[in-house]
C-alpha positions as CSV (number, residue, x, y, z in Angstrom):
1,X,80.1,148.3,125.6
2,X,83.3,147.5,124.7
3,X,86.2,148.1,127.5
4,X,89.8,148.9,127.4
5,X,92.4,146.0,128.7
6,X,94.2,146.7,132.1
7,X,97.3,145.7,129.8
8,X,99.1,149.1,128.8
9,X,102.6,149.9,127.1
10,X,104.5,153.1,128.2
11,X,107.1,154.6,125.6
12,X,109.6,157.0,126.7
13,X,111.0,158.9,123.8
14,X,114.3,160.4,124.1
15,X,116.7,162.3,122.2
16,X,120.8,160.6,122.0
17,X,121.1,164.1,124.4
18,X,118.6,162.6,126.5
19,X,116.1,165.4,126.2
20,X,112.4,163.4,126.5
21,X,108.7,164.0,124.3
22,X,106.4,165.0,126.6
23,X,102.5,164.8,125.5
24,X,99.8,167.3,127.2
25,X,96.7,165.0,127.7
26,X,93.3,166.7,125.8
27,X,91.1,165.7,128.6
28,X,93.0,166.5,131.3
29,X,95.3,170.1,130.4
30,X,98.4,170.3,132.7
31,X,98.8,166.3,132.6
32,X,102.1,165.7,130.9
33,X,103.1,161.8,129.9
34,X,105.1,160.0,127.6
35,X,103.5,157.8,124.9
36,X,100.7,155.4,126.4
37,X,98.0,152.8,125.6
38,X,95.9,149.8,126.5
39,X,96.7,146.5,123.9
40,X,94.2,145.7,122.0
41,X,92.8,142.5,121.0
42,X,95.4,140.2,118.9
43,X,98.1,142.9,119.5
44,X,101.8,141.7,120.9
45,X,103.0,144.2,123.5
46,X,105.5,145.8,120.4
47,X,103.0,145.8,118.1
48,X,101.0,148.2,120.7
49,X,104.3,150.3,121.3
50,X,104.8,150.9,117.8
51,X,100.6,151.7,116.8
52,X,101.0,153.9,120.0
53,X,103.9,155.9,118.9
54,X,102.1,156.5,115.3
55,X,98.8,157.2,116.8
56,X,100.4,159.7,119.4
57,X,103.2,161.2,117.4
58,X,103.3,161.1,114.0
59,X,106.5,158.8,114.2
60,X,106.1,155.5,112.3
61,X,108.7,153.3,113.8
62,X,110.4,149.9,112.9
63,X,109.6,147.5,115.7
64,X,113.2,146.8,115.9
65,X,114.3,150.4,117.0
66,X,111.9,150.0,120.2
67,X,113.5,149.0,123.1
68,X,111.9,146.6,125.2
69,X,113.0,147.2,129.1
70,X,111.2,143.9,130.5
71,X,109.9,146.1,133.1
72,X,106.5,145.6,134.3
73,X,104.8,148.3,136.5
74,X,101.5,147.8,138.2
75,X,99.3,150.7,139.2
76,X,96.3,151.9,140.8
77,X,94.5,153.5,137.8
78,X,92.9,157.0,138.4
79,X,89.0,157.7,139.5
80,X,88.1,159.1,136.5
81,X,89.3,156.6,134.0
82,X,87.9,153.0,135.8
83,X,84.8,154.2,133.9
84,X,86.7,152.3,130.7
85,X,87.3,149.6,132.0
86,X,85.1,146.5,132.8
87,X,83.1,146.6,136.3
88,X,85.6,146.1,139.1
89,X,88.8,146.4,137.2
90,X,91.1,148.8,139.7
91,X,94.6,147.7,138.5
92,X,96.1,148.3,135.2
93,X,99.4,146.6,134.4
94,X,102.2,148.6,132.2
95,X,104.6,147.4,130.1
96,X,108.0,149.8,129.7
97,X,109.8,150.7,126.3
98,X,111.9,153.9,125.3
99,X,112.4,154.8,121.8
100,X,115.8,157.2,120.5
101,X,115.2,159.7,118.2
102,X,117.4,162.5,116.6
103,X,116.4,165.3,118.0
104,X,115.2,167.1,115.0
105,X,112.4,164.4,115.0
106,X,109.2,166.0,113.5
107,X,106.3,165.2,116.1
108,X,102.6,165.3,115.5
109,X,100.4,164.8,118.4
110,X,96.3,163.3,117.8
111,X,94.6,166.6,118.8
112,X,92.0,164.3,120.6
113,X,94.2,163.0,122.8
114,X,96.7,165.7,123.0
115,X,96.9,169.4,123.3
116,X,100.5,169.5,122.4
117,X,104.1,168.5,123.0
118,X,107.4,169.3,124.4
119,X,111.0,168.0,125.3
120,X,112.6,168.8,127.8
121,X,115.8,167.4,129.2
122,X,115.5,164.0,131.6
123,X,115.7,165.9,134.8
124,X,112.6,168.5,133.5
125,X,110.7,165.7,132.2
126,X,110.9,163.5,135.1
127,X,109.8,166.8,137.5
128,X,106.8,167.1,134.8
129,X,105.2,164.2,134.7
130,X,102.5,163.1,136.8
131,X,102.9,159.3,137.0
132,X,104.8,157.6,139.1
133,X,106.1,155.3,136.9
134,X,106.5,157.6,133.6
135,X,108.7,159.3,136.3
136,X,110.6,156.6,137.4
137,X,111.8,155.3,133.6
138,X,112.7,158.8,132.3
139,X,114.9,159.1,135.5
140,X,115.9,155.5,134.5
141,X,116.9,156.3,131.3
142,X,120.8,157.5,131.6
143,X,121.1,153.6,133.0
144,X,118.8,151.8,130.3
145,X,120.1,153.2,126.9
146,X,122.4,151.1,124.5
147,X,125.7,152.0,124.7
């Protein structure tokens, strides 16, 4: 069996109005999150922010537009996903980007992983989400964004 690594990248995608893409988990209806995923083998932490972004939106991305926060977050992960990970793994640790958009960015979400999409502006999006840290960088956003 082959396991997914405790390594993750979280991508908060963001309008310049700050209005955020929020993604409606398949397997879990009424989970709302920004763009997510494990690293896979041989993959830089970029290279799994942009593959995310494609895989979950639609959006191919230069590398260069992703901003890379050099925030780490480490998290209890859920119940009902340790099955995914190796025997005794109970910590997963995330790695924070955002990405601007224009706001008339065509999305299209991986109907396997997603049920659908929304934006919503920072304060809504923060309220929505249910992680703690996907919570914590959309509220961080207003601060983090290039002038």
């Amino acid at each position: 069996m082959s396991y997914k690594t405790p390594v993750s990248v979280l991508v908060v995608i963001h309008t310049p109005a700050l209005d955020v893409l929020l993604l409606e988990r398949a397997a879990h209806p009424g989970y709302w999150q920004s763009v997510t995923g494990s690293v896979e083998a041989g993959e830089s932490l970029l290279q799994t922010a942009v593959r995310e972004v494609a895989e979950e939106t639609g959006i191919a991305v230069a590398p260069e537009r992703i901003v890379d926060w050099r925030q780490t977050n480490v998290y209890e992960i859920f119940p009902e996903w340790r099955h995914r990970y190796a025997p005794g793994v109970t910590q997963n640790v995330e790695h924070v980007f955002s990405l601007e958009v224009p706001h008339d960015t065509p999305i299209r979400t991986a109907p396997e992983e997603h049920l659908g999409h929304c934006w919503l502006p920072l304060g809504e999006a923060a309220a929505k989400v249910f992680s703690w840290s996907n919570r914590d960088a959309i509220l961080a956003l207003r601060q983090r964004r290039p002038n």
